[in-house]
KEFIBA-161612 format. One record per residue: x, y, z negated of N, C-alpha, C in turn; residue in one letter. Coordinates in nm, 4 decimals, decimal comma, padded with zeros to 6 digits, m for minus. Atoms other than C-alpha are relative to their C-alpha. Example, Ala and Ser with C-alpha at 12.3 -4.5 7.8 and 13.67 -1.06 7.14 Angstrom:
<recs>
      n.c1      n.c2      n.c3     ca.c1     ca.c2     ca.c3      c.c1      c.c2      c.c3  type
   00,0890  m00,1190   00,0000   01,2300  m00,4500  m00,7800   00,0900   00,1200   00,0000     A
  m00,0820  m00,1190   00,0060   01,3670  m00,1060  m00,7140  m00,0770   00,1090  m00,0730     S
</recs>
This chain:
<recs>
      n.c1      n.c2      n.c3     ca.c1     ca.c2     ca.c3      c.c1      c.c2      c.c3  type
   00,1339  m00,0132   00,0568  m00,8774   00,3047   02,4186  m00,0718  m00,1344  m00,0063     X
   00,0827   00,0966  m00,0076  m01,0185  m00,0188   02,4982  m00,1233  m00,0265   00,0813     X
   00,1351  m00,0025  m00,0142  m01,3318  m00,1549   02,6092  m00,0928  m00,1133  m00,1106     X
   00,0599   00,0507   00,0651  m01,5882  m00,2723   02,4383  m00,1410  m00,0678   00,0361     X
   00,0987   00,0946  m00,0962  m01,8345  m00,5885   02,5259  m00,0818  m00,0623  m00,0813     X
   00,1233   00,0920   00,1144  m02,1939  m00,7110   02,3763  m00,0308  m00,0985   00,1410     X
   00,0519   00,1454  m00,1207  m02,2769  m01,0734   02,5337  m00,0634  m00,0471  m00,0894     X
   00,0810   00,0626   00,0504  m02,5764  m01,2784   02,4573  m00,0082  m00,1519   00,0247     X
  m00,0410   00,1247  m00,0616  m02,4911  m01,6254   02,4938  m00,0071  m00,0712  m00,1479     X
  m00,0218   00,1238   00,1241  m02,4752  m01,9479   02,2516   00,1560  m00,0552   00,0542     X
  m00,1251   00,0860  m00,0608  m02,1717  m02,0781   02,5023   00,0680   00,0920   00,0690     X
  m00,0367  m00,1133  m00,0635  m01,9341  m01,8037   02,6089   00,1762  m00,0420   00,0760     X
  m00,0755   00,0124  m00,0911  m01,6810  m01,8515   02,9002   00,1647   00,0864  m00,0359     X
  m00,1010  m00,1091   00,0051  m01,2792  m01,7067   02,8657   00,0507  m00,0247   00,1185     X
  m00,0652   00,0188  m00,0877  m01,1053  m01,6245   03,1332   00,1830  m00,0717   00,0116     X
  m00,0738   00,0875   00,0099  m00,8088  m01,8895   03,1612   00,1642   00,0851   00,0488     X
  m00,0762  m00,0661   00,0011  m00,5510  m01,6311   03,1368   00,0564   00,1183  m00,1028     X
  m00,0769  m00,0618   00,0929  m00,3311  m01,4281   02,8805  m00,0848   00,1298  m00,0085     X
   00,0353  m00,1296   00,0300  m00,5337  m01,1513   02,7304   00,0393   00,0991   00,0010     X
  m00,0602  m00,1188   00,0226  m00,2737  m00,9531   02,6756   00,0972   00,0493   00,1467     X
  m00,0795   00,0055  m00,1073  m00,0503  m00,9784   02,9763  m00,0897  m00,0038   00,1399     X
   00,0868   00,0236  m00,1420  m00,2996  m01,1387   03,2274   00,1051  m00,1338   00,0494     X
   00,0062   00,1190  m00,0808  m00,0805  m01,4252   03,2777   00,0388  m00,1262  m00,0413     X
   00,0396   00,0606   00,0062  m00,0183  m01,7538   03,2516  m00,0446  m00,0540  m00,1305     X
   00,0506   00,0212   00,1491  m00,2047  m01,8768   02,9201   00,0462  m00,1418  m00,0645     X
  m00,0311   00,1378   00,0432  m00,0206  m02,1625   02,7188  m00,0305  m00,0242  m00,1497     X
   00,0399   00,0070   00,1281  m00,1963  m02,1119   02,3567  m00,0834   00,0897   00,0213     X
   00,0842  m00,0543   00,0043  m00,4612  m01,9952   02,2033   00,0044   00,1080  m00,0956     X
   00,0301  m00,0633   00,1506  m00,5361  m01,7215   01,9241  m00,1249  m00,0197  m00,0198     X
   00,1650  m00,0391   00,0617  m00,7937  m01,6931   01,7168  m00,0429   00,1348  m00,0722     X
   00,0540  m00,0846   00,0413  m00,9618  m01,4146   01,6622  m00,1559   00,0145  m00,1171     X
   00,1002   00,0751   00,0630  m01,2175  m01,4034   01,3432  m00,1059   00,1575  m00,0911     X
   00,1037  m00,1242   00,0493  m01,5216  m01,1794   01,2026  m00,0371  m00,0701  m00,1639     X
   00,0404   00,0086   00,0752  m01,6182  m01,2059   00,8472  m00,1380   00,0888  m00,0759     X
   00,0776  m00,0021   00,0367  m01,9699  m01,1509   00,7444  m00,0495   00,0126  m00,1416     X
   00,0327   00,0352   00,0852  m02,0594  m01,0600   00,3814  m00,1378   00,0653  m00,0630     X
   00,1281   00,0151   00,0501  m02,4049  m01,0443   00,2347  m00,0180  m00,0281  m00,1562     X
  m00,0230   00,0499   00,1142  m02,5450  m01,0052  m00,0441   00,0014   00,1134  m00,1486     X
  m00,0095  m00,1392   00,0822  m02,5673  m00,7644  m00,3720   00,0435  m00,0692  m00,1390     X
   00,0200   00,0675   00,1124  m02,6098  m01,0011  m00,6878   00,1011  m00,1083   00,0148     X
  m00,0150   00,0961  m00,0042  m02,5135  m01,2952  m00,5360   00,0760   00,0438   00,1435     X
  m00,1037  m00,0266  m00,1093  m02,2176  m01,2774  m00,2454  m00,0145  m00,1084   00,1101     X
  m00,0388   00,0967  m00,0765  m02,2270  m01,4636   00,0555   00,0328   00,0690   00,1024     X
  m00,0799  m00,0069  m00,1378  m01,9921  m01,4976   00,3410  m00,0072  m00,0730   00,1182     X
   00,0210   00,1275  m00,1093  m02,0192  m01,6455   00,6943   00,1493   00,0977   00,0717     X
  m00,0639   00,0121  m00,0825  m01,7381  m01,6564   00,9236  m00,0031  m00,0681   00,1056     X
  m00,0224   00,0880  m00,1850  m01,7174  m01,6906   01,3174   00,0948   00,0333   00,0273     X
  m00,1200  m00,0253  m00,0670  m01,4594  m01,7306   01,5256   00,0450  m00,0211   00,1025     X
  m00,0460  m00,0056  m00,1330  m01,3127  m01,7304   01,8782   00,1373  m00,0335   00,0476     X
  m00,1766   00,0193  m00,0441  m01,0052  m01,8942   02,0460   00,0211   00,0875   00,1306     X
  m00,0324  m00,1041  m00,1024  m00,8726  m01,6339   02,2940   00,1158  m00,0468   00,0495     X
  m00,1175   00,0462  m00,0944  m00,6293  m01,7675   02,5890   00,1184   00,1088  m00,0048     X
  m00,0992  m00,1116  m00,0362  m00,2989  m01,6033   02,5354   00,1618  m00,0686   00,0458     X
  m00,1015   00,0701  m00,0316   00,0459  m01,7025   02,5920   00,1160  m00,0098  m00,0824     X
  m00,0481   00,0132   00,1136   00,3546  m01,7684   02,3953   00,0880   00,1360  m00,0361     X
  m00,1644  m00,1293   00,0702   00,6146  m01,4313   02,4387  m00,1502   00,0811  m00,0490     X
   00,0869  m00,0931   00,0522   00,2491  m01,2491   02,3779  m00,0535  m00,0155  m00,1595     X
   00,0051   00,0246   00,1455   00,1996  m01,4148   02,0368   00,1067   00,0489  m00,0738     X
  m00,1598  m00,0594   00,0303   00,5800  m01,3812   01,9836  m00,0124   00,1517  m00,0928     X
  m00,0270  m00,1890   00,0452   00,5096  m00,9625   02,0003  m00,1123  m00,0073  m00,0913     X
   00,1251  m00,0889   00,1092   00,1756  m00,9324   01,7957   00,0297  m00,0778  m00,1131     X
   00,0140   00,0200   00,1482   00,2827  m01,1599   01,5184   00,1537   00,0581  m00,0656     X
  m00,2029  m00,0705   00,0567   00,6693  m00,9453   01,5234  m00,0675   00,1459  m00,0507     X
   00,0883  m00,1567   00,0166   00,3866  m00,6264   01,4918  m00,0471  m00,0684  m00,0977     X
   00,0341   00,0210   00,1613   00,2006  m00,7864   01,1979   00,1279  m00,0180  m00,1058     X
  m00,0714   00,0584   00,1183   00,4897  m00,8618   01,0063   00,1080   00,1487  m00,0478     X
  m00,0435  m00,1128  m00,0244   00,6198  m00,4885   01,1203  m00,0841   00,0719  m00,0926     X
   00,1115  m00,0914   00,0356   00,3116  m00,3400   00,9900  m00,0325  m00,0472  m00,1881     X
  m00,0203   00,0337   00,1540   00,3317  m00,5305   00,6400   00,0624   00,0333  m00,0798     X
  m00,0635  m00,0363   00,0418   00,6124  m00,3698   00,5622  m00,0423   00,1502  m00,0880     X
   00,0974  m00,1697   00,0559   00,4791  m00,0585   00,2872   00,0824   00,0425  m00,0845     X
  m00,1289  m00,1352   00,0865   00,6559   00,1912   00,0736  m00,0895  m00,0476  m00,1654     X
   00,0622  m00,0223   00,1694   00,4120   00,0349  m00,2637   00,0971  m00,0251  m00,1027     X
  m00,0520   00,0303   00,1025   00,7126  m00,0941  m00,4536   00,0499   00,1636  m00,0664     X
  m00,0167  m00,1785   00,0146   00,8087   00,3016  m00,4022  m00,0771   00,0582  m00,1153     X
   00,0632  m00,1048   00,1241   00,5052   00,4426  m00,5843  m00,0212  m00,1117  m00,1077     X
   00,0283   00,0423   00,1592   00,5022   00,1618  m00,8575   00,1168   00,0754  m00,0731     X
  m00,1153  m00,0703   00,0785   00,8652   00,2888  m00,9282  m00,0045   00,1245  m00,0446     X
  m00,0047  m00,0975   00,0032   00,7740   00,6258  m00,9285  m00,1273   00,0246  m00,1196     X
   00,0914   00,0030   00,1459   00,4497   00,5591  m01,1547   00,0325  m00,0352  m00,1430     X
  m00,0642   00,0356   00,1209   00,6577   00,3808  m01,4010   00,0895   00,1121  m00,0770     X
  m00,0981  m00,0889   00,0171   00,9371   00,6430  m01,4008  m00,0485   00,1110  m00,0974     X
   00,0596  m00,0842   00,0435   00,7109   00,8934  m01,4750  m00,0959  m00,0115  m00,1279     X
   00,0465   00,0717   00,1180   00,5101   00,7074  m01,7452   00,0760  m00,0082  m00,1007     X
  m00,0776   00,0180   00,1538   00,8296   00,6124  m01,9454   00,0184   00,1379   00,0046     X
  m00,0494  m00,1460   00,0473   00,9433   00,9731  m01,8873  m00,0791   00,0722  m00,1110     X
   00,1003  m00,0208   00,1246   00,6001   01,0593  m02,0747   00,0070  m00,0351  m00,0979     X
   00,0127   00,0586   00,1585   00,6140   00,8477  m02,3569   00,1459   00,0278  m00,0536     X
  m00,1027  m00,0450   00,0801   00,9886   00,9059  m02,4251  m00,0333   00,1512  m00,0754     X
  m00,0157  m00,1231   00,0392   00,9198   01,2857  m02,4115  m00,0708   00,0404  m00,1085     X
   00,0656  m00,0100   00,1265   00,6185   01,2488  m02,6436   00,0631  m00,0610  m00,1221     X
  m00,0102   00,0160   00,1576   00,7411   01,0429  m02,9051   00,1624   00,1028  m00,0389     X
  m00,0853  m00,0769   00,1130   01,0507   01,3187  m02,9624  m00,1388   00,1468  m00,0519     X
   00,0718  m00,1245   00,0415   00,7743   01,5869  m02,9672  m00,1447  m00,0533  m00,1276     X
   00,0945   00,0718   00,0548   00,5001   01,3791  m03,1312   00,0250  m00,0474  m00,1241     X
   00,0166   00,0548   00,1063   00,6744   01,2001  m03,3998   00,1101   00,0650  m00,0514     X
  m00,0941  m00,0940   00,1364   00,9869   01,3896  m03,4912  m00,0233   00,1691  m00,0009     X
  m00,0103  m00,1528   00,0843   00,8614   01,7220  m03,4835  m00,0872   00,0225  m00,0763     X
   00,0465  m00,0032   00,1133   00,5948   01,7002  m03,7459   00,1148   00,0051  m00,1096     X
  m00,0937   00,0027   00,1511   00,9065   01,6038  m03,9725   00,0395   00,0901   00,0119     X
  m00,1328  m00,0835  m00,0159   01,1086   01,8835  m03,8442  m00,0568   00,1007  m00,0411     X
   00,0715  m00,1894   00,0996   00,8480   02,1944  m03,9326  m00,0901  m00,0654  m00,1297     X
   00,0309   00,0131   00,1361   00,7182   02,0424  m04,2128   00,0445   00,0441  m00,1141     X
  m00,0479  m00,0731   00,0804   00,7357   02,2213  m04,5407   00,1061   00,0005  m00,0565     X
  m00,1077  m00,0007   00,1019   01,0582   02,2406  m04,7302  m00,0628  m00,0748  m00,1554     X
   00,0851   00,0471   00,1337   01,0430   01,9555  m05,0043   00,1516   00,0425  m00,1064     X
  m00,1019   00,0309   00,0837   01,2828   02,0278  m05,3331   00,0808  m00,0770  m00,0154     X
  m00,0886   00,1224   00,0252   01,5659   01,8573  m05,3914  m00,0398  m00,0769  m00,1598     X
   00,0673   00,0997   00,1024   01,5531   01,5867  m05,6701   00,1267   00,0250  m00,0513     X
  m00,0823  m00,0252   00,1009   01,7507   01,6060  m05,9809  m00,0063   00,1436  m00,0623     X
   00,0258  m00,1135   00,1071   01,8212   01,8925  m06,2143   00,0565   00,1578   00,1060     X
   00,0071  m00,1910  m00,1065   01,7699   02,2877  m06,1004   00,1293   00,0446  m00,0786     X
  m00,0704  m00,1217   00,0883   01,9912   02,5571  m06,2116  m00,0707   00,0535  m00,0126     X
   00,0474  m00,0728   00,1026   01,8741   02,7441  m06,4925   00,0152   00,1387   00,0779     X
  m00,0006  m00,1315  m00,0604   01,7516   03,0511  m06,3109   00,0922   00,1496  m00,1017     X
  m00,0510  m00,0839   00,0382   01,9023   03,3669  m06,4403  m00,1280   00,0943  m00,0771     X
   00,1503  m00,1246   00,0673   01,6864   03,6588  m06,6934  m00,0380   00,0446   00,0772     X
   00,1038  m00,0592  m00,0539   01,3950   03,7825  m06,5319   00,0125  m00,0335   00,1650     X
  m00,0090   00,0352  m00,1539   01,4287   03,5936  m06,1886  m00,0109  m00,1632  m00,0337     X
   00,0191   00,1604   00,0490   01,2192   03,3037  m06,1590   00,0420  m00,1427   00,0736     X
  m00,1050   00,0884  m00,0543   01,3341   02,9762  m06,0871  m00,0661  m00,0563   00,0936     X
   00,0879   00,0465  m00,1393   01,2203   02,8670  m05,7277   00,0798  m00,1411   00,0184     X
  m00,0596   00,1084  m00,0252   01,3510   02,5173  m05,6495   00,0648   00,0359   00,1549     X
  m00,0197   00,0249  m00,1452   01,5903   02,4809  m05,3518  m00,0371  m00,1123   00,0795     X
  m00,0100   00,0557  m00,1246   01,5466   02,3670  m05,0140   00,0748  m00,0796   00,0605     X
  m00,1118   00,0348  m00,1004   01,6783   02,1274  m04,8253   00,0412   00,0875   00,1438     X
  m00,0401  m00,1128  m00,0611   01,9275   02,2859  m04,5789  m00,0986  m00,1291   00,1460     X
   00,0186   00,0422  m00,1220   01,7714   02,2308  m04,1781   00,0277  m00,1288   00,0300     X
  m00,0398   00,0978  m00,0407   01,7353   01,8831  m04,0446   00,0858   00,0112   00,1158     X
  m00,0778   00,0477  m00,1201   01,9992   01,8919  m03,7588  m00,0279  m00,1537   00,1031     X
  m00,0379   00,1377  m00,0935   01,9780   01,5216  m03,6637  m00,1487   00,0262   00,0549     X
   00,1134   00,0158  m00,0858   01,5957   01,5918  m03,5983   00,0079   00,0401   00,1203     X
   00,0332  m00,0270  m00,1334   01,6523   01,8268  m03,3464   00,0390  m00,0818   00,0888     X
  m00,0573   00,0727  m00,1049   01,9214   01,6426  m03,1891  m00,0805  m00,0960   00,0649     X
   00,1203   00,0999  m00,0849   01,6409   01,3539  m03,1289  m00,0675   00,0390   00,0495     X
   00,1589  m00,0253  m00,1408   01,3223   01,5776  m03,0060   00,1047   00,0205   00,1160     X
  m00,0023  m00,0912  m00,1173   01,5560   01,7899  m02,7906   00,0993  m00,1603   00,0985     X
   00,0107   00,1384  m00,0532   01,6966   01,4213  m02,6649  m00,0825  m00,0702   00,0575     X
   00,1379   00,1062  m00,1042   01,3679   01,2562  m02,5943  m00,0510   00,0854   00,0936     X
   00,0059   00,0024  m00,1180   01,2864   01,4844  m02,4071   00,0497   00,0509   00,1227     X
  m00,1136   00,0276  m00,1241   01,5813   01,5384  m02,1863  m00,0054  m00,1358   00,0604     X
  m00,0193   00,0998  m00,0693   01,5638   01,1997  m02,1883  m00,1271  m00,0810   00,0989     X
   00,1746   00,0405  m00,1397   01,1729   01,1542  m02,0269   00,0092   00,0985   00,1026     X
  m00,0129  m00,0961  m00,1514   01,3070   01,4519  m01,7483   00,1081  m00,0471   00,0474     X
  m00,0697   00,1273  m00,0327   01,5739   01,1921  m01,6840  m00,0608  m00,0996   00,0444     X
   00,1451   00,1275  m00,0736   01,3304   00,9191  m01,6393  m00,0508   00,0307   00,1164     X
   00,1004  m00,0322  m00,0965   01,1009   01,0851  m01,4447   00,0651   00,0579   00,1174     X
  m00,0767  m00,0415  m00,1855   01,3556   01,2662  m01,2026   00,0420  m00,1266   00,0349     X
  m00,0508   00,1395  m00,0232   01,5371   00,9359  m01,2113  m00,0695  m00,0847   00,1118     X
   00,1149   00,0750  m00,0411   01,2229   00,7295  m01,1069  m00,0771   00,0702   00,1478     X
   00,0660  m00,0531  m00,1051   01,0992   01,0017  m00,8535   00,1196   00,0289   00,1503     X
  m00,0705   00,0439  m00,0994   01,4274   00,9362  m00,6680   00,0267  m00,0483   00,0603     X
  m00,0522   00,1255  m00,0500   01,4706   00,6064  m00,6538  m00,1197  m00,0546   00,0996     X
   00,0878   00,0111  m00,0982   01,1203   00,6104  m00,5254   00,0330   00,0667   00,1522     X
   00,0206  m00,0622  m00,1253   01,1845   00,8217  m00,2187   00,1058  m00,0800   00,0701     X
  m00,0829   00,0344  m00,0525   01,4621   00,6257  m00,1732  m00,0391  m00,1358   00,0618     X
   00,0708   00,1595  m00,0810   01,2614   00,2871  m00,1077  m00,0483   00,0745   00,0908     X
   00,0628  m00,0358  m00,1237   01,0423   00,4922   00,0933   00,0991   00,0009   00,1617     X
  m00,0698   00,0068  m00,1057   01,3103   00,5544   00,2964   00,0345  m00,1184   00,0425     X
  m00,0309   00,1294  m00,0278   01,4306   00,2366   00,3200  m00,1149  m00,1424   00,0895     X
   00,0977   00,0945  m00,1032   01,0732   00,0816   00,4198  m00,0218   00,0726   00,0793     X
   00,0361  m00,0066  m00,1378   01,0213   00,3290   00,6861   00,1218  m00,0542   00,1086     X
  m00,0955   00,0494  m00,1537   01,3842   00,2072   00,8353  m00,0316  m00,1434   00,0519     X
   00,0451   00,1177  m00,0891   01,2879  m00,1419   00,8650  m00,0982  m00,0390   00,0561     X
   00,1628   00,0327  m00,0555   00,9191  m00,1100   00,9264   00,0663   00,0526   00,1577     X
  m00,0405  m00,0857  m00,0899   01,0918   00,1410   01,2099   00,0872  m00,1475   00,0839     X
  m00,0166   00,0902  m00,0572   01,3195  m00,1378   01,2934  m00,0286  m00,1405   00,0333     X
   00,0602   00,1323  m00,0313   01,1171  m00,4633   01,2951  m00,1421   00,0190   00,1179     X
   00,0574  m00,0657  m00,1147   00,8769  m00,2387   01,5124   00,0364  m00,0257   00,1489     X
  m00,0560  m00,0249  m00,1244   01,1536  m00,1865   01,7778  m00,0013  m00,1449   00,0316     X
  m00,0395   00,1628  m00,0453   01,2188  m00,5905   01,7599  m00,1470  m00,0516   00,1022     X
   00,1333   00,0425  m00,0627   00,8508  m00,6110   01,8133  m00,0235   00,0207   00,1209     X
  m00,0100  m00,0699  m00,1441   00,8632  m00,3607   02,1320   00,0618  m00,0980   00,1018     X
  m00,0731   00,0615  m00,0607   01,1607  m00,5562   02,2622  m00,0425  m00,1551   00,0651     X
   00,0557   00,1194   00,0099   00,9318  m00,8906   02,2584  m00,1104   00,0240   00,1324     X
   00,0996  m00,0471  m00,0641   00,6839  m00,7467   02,4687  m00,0006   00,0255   00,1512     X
  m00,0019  m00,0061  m00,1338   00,6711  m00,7514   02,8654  m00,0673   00,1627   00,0249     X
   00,0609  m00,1354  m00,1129   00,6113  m00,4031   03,1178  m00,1886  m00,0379   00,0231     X
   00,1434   00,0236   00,0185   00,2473  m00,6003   03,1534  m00,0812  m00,0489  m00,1325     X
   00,0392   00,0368   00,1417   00,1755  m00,6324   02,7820  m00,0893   00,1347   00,0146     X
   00,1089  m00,1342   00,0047  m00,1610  m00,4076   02,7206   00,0586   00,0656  m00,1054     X
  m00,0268  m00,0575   00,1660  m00,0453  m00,3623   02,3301   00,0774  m00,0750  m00,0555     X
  m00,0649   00,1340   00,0943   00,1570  m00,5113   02,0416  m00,0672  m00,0789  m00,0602     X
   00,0667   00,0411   00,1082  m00,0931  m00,6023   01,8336  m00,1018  m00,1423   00,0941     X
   00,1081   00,1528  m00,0495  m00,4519  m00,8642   01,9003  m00,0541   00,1142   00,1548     X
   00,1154  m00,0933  m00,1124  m00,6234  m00,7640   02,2702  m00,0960  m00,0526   00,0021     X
   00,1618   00,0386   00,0111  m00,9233  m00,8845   02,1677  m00,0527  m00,0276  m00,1540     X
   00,0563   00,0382   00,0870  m01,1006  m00,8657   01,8891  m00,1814  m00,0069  m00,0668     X
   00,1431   00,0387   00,0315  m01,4326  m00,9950   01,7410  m00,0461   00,0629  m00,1393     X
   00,0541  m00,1119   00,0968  m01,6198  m00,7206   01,5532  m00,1648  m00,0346  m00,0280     X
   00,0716   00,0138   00,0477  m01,9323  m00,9348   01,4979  m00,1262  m00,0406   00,0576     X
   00,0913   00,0233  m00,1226  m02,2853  m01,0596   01,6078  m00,1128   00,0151  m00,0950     X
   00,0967  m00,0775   00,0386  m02,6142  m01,0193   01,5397  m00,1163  m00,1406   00,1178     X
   00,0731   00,0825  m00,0371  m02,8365  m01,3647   01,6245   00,0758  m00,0544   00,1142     X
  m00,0968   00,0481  m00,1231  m02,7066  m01,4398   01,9474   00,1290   00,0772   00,0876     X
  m00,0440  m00,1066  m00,0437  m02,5711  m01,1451   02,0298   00,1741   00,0316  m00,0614     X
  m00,1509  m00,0263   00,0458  m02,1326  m01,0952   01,9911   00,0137   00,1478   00,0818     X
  m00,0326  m00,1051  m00,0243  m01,9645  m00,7936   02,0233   00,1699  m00,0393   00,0250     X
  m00,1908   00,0673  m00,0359  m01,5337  m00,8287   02,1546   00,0247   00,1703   00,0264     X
  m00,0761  m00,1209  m00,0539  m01,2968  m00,5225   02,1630   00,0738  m00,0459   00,0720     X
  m00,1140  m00,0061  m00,1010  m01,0674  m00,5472   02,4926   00,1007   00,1076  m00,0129     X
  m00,1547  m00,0763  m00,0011  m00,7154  m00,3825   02,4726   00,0198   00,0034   00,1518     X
   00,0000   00,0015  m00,1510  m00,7111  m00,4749   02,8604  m00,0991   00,0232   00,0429     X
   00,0885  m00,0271  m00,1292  m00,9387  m00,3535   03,1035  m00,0308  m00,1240   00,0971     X
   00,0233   00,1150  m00,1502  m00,8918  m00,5983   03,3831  m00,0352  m00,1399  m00,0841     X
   00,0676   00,1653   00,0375  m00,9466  m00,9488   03,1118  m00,1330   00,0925  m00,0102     X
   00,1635  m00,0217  m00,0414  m01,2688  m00,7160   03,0304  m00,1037  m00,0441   00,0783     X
   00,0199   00,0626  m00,1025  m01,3230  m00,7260   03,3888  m00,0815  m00,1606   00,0201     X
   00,0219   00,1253  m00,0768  m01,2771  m01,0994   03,4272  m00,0484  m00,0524  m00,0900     X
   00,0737   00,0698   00,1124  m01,4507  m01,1853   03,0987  m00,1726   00,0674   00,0473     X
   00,1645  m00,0419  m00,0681  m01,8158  m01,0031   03,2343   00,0035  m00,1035   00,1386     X
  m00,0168   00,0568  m00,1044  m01,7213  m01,1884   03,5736  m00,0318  m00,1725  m00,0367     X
   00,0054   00,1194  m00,0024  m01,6991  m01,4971   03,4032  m00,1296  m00,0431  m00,1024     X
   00,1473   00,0141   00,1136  m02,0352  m01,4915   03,1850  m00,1184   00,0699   00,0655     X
   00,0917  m00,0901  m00,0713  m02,2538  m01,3837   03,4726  m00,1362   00,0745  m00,0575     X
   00,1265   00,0024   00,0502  m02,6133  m01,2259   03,3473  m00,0122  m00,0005  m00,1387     X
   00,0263   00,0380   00,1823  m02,5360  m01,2805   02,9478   00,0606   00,2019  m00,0721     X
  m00,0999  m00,1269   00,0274  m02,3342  m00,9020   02,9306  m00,0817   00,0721  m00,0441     X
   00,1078  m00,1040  m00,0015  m02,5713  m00,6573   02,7839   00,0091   00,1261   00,0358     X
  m00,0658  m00,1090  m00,1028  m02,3323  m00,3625   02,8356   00,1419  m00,0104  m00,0814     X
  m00,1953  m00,0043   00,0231  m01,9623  m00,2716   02,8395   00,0436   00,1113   00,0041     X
</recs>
């Protein structure tokens, strides 16, 4: 769950030990808030905080960001496309060759036969287009082809990014010490307000030793 800490300070104290672990601290992170303002005209301020951590604890939270980047979108573009061409194939057999195909019977060209006494002479017909159908009933077999096609290959990335998100996860786990609070940041800076900062703790005990070490400035925790 966390804890969560408002301090009122201009100069704010860290405790000289691994946020995430608790121990010894040989780098820093930075943790950063972005501020934007503004309706017409946009403005941004950014603050930011170096947080004592150490190096296998960076190790795991930047093997978890790079875990967590991993997304299934190439999935639904494939599957939006799929389904798109499937549409437009299927329309243009229904759209443009079947107007030709029920359209009226035009006469053939050149000379009639001389109807027979008392039976008048109607011009023939051309016989049934065949090749039309063969094209509508083609396009659109061939846009329910597409579109199953496309709604396969999608599930099939999906699958594929949950195995490595799944396994660049476990790498992440494996990075991570028995005294690691989390994979991810244990501290983060959610913002301030004049003098006033706000910090999420993932650990309890830096909490602890971060109020300990900013005597009187804590407003509450």
């Amino acid at each position: 769950m966390g804890v969560r800490v408002q301090i009122s300070a201009r100069l704010i104290r860290w405790p000289q030990v691994c946020a995430c672990c608790l121990g010894r601290a040989d780098e820093v992170y930075r943790t950063t808030y972005t501020r934007v303002t503004g309706k017409k005209v946009i403005r941004t301020d950014s603050r930011w905080w170096q947080i004592p951590y150490c190096s296998d604890c960076l190790n795991h939270m930047d093997a978890e960001v790079r875990a967590n980047a991993i997304t299934s979108a190439s999935a639904y573009s494939v599957l939006t496309l799929g389904i798109m061409l499937g549409l437009v194939v299927a329309l243009f057999g229904s759209c443009c060759v079947g107007p030709a195909l029920f359209a009226p019977a035009q006469p053939r060209a050149g000379k009639q036969e001389p109807a027979k006494p008392g039976q008048p002479n109607f011009p023939k017909s051309e016989p049934p287009k065949a090749g039309l159908v063969v094209v509508m009933v083609g396009s659109v077999l061939g846009g329910i082809v597409l579109s199953v096609g496309g709604y396969l290959w999608s599930q099939r990335l999906k699958a594929d990014a949950r195995d490595r998100r799944r396994r660049a996860m476990q790498h992440a786990e494996s990075l991570a010490s028995r005294s690691c609070c989390t994979l991810g940041s244990a501290v983060a800076y959610e913002g301030w307000y004049g003098s006033v900062h706000t910090f999420w703790f993932a650990n309890a005990d830096y909490a602890d030793a971060f109020v300990q070490a900013n005597p009187g400035k804590v407003l509450r925790g």
